[in-house]
N, C-alpha and C positions, 0 to 999 in steps of 0.2 A: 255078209252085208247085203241087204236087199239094193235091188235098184234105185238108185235116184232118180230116174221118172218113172212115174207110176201109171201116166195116160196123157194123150198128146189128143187133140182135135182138130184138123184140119178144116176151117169153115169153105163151105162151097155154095154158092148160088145157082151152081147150076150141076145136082150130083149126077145124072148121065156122065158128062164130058168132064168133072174132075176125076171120077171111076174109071172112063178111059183114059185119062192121062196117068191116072199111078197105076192102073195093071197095066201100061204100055210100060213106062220109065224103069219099074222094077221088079218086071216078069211076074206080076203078083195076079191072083182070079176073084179079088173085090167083088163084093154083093151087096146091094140095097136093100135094105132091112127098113120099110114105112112105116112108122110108129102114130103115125096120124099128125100130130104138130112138131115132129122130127124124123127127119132121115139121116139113115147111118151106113156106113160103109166100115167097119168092123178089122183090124188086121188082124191074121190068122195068130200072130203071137202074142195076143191080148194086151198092146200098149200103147192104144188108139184106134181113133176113126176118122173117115171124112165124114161130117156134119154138116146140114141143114136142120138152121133152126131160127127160131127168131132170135133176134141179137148174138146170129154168130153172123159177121163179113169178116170175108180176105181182106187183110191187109198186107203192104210188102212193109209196112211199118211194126208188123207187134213182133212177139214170140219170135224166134231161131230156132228150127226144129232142123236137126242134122240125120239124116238115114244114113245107118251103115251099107254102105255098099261093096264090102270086101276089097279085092282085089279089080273092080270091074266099071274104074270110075269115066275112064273114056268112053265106053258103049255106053255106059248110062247116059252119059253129056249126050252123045250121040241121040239118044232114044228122046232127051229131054228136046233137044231141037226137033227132029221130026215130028213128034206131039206136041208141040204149038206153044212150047217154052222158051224162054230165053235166059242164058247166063247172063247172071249182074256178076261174078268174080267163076274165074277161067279158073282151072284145078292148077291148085298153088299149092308149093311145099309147103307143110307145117317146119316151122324154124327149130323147134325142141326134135333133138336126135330121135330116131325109131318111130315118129307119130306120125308117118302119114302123109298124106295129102287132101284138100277140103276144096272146095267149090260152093258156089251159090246163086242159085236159080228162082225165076216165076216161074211159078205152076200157069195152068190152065185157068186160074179160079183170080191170081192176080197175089197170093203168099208166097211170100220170100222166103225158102224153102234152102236147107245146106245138104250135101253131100261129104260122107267121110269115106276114104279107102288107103288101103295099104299104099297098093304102087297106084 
């Protein structure tokens, strides 16, 4: 079965400080790629970017983009507060047996942004 998402874009207004906020939150080495009337921020497993572009803004209103973060969801909360995030929902069981735990955060950019992990 392929993946059900094929490519995610995270909008930023200001791609400096949304790059360091997600190579801070999840230990990742993001790079701005200037395309002239778009910038990109690329993820190394091919299924997104952080974007600048015309008619992209954060919203904490659109899209739910959840990252896997394995087993590693407290240091991330962790990581997300020190880089200038804030949790809207605190790492909550998921209620169906074996799924998990979820969370949900602002980014740097003002996207309401989910977290998924084991424990």
């Amino acid at each position: 079965m392929k993946k059900l998402v094929s490519w995610i874009e995270i909008p930023a207004e200001d791609m400096e400080r949304a790059v360091r906020f997600y190579n801070s939150v999840l230990n990742l080495e993001l790079k701005i790629d200037d395309y002239g009337v778009e910038k990109m921020a690329c993820f190394d497993t091919g299924e997104g970017a952080i974007s600048q572009a015309a008619g992209f803004k954060p919203s904490s209103d659109g899209v739910l983009v959840s990252f896997n973060v394995s087993d590693d969801l407290e240091s991330t909360i962790d990581r997300i507060i020190e880089s200038g995030g804030s949790l809207v929902i605190p790492k909550t069981k998921i209620e169906a047996e074996g799924r998990g735990y979820f969370a949900v955060f602002i980014d740097s950019e003002g996207n309401k942004v989910g977290l998924y992990g084991e424990k």
